[in-house]
N, C-alpha and C positions, 0 to 999 in steps of 0.2 A: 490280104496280108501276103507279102513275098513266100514264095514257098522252103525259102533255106531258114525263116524264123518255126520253132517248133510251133505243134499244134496245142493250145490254150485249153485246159480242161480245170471243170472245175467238180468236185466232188461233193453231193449232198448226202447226210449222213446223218441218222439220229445217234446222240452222246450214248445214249441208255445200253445199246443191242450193235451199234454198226462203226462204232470207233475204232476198233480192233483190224478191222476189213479195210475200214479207209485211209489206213493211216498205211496197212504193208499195200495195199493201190498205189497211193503216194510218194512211198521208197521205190516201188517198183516199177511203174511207167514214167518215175525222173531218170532212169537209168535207162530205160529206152529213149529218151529224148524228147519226153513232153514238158511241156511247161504245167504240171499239175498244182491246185490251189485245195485247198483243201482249210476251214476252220479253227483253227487249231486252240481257240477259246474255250470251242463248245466243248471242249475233249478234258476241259478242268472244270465244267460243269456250270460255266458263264452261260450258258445258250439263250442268248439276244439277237433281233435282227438290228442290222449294223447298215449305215452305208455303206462299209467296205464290203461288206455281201454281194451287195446292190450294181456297185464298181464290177466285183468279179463277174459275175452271173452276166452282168452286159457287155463286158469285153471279151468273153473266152463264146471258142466254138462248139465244145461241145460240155453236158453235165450230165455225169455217172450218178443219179439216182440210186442208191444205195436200199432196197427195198427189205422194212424189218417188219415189227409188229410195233416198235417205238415211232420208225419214220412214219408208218400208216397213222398212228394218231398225232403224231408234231404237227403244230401250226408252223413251224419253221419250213421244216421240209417239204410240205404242202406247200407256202408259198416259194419257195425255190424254186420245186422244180415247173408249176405252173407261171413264175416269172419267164424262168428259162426257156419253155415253152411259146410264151409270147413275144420273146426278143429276137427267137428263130433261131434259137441253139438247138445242136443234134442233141437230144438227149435219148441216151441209153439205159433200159430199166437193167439192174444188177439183183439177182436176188441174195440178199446177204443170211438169211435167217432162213432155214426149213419152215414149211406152214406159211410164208407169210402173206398177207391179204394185200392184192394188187390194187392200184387204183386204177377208178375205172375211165380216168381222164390221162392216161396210160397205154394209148394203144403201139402195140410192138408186132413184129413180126418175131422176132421171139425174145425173150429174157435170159438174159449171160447168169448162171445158178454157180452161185460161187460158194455154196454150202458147205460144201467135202471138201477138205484141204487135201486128199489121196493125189486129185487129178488137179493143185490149181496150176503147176506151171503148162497144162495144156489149154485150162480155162485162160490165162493169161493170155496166148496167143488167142483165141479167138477173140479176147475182148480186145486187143491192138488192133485186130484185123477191122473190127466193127469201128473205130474209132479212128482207123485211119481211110475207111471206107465211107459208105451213106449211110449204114444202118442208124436208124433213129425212131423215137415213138411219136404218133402226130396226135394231137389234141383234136376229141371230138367236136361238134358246134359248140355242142349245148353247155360246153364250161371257155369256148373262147369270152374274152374279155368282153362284154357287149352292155348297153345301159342296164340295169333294174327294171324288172320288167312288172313290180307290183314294190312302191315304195311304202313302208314304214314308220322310215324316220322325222322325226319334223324337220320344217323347214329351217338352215342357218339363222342363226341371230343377226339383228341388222350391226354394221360396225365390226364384225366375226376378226378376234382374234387369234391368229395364229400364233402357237404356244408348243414349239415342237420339245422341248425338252418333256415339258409335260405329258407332251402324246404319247411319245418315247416309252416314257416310265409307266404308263398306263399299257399299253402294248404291251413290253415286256414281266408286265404283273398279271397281266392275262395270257401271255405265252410259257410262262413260267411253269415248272413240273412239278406236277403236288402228286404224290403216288399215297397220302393220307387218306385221299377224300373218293369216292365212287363217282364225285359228280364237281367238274373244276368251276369251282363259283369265287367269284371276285368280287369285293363289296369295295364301290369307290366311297369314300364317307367325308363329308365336309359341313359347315356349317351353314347357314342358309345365305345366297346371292354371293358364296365362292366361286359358280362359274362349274360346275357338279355336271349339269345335263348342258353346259356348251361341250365341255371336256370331251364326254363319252358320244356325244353326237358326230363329234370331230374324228374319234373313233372310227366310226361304222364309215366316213368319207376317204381314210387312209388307205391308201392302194395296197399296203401289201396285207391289210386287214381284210380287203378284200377278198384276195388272194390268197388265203389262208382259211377263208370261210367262203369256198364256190358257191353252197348248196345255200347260200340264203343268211342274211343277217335282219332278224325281227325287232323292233321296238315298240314297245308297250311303254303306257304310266298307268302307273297306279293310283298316288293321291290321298291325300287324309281323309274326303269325303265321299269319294268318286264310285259313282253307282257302276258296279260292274257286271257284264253281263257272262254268263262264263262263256256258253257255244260261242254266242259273237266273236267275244275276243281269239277263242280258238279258232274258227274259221279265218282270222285275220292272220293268225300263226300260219294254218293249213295255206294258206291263200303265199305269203312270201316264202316260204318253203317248196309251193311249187306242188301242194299234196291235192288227192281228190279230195274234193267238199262233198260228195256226195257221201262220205263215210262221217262227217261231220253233222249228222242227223240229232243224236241225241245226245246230251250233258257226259253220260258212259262213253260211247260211241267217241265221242270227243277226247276225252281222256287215254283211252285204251286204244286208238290210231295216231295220236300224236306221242305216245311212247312207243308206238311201235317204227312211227316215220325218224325220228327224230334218233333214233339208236343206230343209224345206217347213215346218219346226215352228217358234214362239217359245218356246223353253222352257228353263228354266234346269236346269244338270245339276251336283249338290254331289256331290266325294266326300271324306270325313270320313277324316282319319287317314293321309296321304298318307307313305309309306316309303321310295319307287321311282317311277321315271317310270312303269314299268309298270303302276303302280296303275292310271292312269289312261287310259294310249295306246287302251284300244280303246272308249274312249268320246270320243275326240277325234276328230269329226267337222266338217266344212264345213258350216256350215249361220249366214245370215247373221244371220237375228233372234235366234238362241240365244246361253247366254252359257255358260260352264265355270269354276268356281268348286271349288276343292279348300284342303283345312286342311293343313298339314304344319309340323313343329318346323324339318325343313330347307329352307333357303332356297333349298339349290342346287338342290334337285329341281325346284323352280321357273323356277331360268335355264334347265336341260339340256334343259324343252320350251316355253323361249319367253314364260311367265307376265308376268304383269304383277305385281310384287311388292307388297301390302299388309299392314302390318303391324299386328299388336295390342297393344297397347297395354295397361300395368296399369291397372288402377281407381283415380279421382282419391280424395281424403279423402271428401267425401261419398260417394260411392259405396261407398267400403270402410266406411262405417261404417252406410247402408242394409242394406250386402248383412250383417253383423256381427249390426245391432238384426233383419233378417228371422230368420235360423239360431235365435238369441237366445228370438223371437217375443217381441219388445218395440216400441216406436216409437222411431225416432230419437232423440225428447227425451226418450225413458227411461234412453238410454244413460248409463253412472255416468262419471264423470270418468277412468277412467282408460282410456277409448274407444280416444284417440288413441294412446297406447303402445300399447295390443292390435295396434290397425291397423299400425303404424310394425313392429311382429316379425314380422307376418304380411308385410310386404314387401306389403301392397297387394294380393299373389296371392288370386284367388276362389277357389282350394282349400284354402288352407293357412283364411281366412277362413270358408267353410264347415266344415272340421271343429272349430276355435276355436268357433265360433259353437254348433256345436250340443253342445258338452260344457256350455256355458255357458245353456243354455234352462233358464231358471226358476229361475235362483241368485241369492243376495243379492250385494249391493255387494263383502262381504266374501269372497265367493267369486269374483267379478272381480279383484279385487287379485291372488288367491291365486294363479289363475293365470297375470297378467304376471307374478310374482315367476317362478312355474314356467316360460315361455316364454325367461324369461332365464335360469333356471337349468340350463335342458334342456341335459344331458349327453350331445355325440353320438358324444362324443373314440372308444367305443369300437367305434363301426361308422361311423366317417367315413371309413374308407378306403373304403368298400363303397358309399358313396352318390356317387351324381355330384354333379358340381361346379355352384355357381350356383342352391341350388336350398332352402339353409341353413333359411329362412322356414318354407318347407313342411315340412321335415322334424322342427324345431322342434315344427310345430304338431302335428302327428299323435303325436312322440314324448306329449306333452303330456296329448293324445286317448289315446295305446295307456296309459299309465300310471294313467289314470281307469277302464278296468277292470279286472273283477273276476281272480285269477291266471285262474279255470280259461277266461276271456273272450281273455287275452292267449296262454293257448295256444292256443284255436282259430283267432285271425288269425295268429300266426305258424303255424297249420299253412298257413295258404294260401300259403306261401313256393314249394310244388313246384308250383302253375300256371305256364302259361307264358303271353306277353305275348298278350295278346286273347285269350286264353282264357275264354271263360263256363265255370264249374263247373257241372254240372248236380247235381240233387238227389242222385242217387247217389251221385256222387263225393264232394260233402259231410256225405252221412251217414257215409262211410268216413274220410272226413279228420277227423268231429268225432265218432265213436263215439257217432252221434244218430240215433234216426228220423226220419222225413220232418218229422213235426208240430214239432219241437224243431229241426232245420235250417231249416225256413223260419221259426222266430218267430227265430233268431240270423242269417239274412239279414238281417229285418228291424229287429236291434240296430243291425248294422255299417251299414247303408244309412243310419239314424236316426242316426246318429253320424259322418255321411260320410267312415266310414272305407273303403266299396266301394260300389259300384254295382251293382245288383238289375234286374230284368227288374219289367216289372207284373203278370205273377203270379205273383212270389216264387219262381219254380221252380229260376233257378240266379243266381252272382254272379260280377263280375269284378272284379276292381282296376285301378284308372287305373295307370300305368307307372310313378309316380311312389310309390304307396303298396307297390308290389311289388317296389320297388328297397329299403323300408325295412324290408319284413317278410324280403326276404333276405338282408338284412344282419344281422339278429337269428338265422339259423339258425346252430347251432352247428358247422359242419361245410363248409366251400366246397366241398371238394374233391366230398362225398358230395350237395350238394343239385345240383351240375353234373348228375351220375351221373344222378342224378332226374330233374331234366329231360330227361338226354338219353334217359330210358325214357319218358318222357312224350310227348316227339318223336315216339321210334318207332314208337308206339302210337297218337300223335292221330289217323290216320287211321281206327282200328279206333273207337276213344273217342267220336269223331265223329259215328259210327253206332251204336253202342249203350256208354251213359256206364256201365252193368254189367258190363262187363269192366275196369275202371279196376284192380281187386286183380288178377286174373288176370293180364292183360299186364304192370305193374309189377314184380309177385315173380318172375315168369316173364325179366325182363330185366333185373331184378338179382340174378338168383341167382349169379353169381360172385364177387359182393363181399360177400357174407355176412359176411366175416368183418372188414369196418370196422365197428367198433362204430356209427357214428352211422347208416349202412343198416338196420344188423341191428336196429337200436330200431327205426328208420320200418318196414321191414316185418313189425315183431312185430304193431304198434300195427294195422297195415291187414289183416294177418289177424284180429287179434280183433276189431274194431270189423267185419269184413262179416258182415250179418245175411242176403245172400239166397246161393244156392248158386253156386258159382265152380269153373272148372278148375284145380287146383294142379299144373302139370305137374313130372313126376321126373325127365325128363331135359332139358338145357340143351338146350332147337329152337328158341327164338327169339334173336333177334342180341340183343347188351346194346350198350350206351354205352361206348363206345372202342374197337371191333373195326370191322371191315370195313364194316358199312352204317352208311351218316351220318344215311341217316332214308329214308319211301318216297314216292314221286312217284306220282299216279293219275291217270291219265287214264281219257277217256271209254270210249276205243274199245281192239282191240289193238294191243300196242307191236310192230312188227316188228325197228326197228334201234337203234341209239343210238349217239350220238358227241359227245364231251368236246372242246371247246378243248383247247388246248397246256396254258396255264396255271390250267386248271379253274374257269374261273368260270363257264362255260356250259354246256349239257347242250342237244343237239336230239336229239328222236326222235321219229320215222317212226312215223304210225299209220295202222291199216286205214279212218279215216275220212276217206280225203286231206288232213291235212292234217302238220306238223311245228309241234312244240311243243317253244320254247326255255325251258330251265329256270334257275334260278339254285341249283346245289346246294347253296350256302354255309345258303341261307335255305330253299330249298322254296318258291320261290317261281315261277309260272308267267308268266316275263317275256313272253311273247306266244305268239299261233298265225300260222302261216305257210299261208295259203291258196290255193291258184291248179292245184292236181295235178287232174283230173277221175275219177282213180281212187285206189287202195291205193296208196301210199307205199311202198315194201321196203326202202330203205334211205338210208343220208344220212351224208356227210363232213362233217367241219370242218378249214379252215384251220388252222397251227399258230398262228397269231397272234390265233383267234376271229373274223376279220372276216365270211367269207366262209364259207357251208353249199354244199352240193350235195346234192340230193335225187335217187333214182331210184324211178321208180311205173311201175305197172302199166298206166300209159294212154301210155308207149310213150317217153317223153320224161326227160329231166334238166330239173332247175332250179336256177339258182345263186341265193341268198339273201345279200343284205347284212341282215346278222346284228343289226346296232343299230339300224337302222331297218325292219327285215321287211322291207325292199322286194324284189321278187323282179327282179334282176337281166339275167337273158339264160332263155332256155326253149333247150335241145338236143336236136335231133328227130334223124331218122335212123334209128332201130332200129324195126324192123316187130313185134315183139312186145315185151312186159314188159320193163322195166329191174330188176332182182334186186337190186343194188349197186353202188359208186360207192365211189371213192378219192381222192384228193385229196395233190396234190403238197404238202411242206412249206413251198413261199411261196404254196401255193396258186393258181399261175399254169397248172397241167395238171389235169388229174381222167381214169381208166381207168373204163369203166362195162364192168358184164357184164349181158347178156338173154336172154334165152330163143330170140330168135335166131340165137345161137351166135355171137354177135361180141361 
């Protein structure tokens, strides 16, 4: 730039603590003869990133980092000044606020302290002086811009539309300033196959999201059925954070080092497919620069912890007929005129749109027709009791899709009817459910995937169906009463399944051998004996529980179970383990609503209220503990006994509790 044009600054600033500062910067260094920029949006309480941000920050020389206790936790100013940084602007740290905590991707030779208005027409001249000179901060490695060095996220969706309006508004719904809540959580909520986890996937690949969250952006799912492991998954946290895994030893351990990393961190934490609050609670942490981001169909999971609710939205006319010409693999202006009806049945839904789209790759005009006639013709009268409501478009399109192929194509998808929901099939199971070897299951994974009638792993190894495709292939089974059954053998055994997908025929016939004699079992387990090609336990006498008898399905923990105790009205399950701690369950689901931490030894045993509110645990480290039950919170500690607590009783309003110890009281 000529040197008679002024020098180009751009001013970052949080609205909350540094407006005041950057607004007399702005009157003041124009009057010196700078070209200052400065937001002047954020200063009415709009604070969005903008491309006009994006404009400034890349065409000015230098940016005045405005350092508060607001800028230290804004994802805004975070990515400013570390864009700024990367585009090779001088930037100069300002401290605006006394106390306030520097960033450590912030290195200065020193910081211009514009705290005390006594001295600032003297601060003034040195900060010109710095600004017309070299003085600037340089960015250490370890936050320059560089790939992901432990990825998280899943892979893009094939077709991947770009949707920046959308991104936009999701961005600044997670940049947004909530000073209600101790912990910024944002609940993206839509309905099922809106396009929910492309949205937020699309997320975590946006640069200045990046850039806004240095220290690590994790992705987790959760799942309606999905066996969770806790250390695992935390290690998997620890692991794209960047933390030691060697403090990741024990379930505590796990817990009490990832609030402790995670409180010092920028980083943003997605969990995909939200069911239950539980999904989420033990990844809700205090930590000021981070943000907490979860997908879920239900809204309310979102009020019950406090969320800030954003919603998804269907795709506009262009967009639906993008995402249509992609699937297609045509352009836009290829599309044939009867576009807009396709789009109009498909209800606008990105799924119902992707499977449309791809029956229709490489067909003539006149095989487009053929199938809006088919879309309107689709017959659902006789499994629409079995489909949920609001959801016609999609079911339309797949019925559409399943009728394109071949019979023996249409029984292999509807054998996937006995998965359960979040369930990956792994290859074994699918050469059992499709009387195919491996080479012949994976080229029909990769039919179904090609046809987006399921969804495949990247290599090809097992498949699952979205909730919505699995609602239609169940409804096609001949049989409710007998594909229940299934499931509920399926249930019993996912733990074992989990662990080696080769027992899939074993455990099945083995837990439905009492219904033998319903014709539509006794077909399903003909089919799964003949189709298993490796060798299996056929057992002869009934030793495992079936579906409908006494066990509802089996709970694992880590460590051993000493005790166990049920609510009144059974919704809850806590049991006492040898690894200190109690682990509340939700029997209905299998699902492990949290861990209760605080015992310093073995557990022995544990009450519940009749009402579920309240637990009492007794352990071996000499003490009682009372638990409020819905928030973990551990209550009151009850000392007194000089050795081991054994058990614990608990009055029916739960206002007394009897303990017994080993020292004979």
């Amino acid at each position: 730039m000529p040197s008679s044009e002024p020098l180009r600054v751009f001013i970052s600033y949080a609205r909350k603590d540094g407006a005041a500062l950057a607004q007399r910067l702005q009157s003041d260094l124009t009057k010196e003869g700078l070209d200052v920029w400065l937001d002047t949006q954020r200063i009415g309480g709009g604070a969005v990133w903008s491309t006009t941000i994006e404009h400034e920050i890349d065409t000015r020389q230098v940016t005045l980092a405005l350092l508060s206790p607001g800028s230290y936790a804004s994802e805004i100013c975070r990515a400013e000044q570390l864009r700024a940084l990367d585009k090779g602007n001088r930037v100069i740290p300002v401290v605006a606020v006394t106390g306030s905590e520097l960033p450590i991707y912030l290195y200065a030779r020193q910081y211009r302290d514009f705290t005390n208005d006594a001295d600032y027409s003297e601060r003034l001249d040195g900060l010109l002086a710095d600004i017309r000179g070299d003085a600037t901060a340089s960015l250490p490695d370890a936050y320059r811009k560089t790939p992901v060095t432990y990825l998280t996220t899943p892979p893009r969706v094939a077709n991947y539309l770009t949707r920046p309006e959308a991104l936009c508004a999701l961005r600044d719904a997670i940049f947004a300033e909530d000073h209600r809540q101790p912990i910024a959580l944002t609940a993206l909520v839509g309905m099922g196959g809106i396009g929910k986890t492309v949205l937020a996937k699309a997320l975590t690949e946006d640069e200045v999201v990046q850039r806004a969250f240095p220290d690590g952006i994790v992705w987790l799912t959760a799942g309606k059925e999905r066996k969770r492991d806790f250390i695992e998954e935390m290690r998997e946290v620890a692991k794209a954070l960047g933390d030691d895994l060697s403090r990741y030893d024990t379930a505590l351990a796990c817990e009490n080092q990832y609030r402790t990393t995670i409180a010092n961190k920028a980083a943003l934490i997605v969990v995909d497919d939200v069911w239950s609050k539980a999904d989420i609670e033990p990844l809700l942490a205090e930590s000021p620069r981070s943000r907490f981001l979860f997908t879920t169909r239900d809204g309310a999971v979102g009020r019950f912890v406090g969320a800030r609710e954003h919603r998804a939205d269907l795709l506009d006319g262009a967009q639906s007929r993008q995402l249509l010409a992609s699937w297609a693999n045509l352009s836009v202006a290829e599309l044939p005129a009867v576009t807009d009806d396709i789009v109009a049945e498909c209800g606008r839904l990105p799924l119902a749109l992707s499977v449309v789209g791809a029956i229709l790759r490489g067909a003539d005009e006149e095989f487009w027709t053929d199938t809006l006639d088919l879309l309107r013709r689709a017959d659902l009268s006789a499994i629409q009791e079995q489909l949920p409501p609001g959801q016609e478009s999609f079911f339309r399109a797949v019925e559409v899709s399943f009728r394109s192929l071949d019979p023996a194509m249409q029984e292999r998808y509807k054998a996937l009817a006995v998965l359960l929901e979040d369930m990956s099939a792994a290859l074994p199971i699918l050469e059992t459910l499709w009387n195919v070897n491996r080479a012949d299951a994976r080229r029909l994974i990769r039919q179904f995937v090609d046809r987006s009638l399921a969804q495949g792993d990247e290599a090809g190894e097992g498949v699952r169906l979205h909730d919505l495709q699995l609602d239609y292939v169940r409804a096609q089974f001949p049989d409710r009463d007998a594909l229940d059954l299934i499931h509920g053998a399926v249930r019993l055994s996912s733990h074992v399944m989990g662990r080696d997908p080769g027992q899939f025929t074993s455990q099945v016939v083995a837990r439905l051998r009492p219904y033998r004699d319903m014709p539509a079992i006794e077909g399903f387990l003909a089919k799964l004996v003949e189709a298993t090609r490796i060798p299996w336990f056929r057992l002869l006498q009934a030793t495992l529980y079936s579906p409908g008898t006494s066990l509802i399905r089996t709970l694992e923990a880590r460590s051993n179970i000493s005790a166990v105790a049920v609510s009144g009205d059974g919704r809850l399950a806590v049991s006492a383990c040898a690894d200190k701690t109690l682990k509340v369950w939700d029997p209905n689901s299998g699902r492990e609503v949290r861990t209760l931490r605080g015992h310093s030894d073995n557990v022995a045993g544990v009450a519940v209220s009749a009402d579920g509110r309240l637990a009492v645990s007794a352990s071996a480290d000499k003490t009682l503990k009372v638990w409020e039950l819905n928030s973990g919170r551990e209550v009151h500690t009850l000392g007194g006994h000089s050795d081991s607590v054994t058990g614990v009783a608990v009055s029916a309003d739960g206002r007394q509790a009897v303990s017994a110890s080993k020292d004979k009281h």
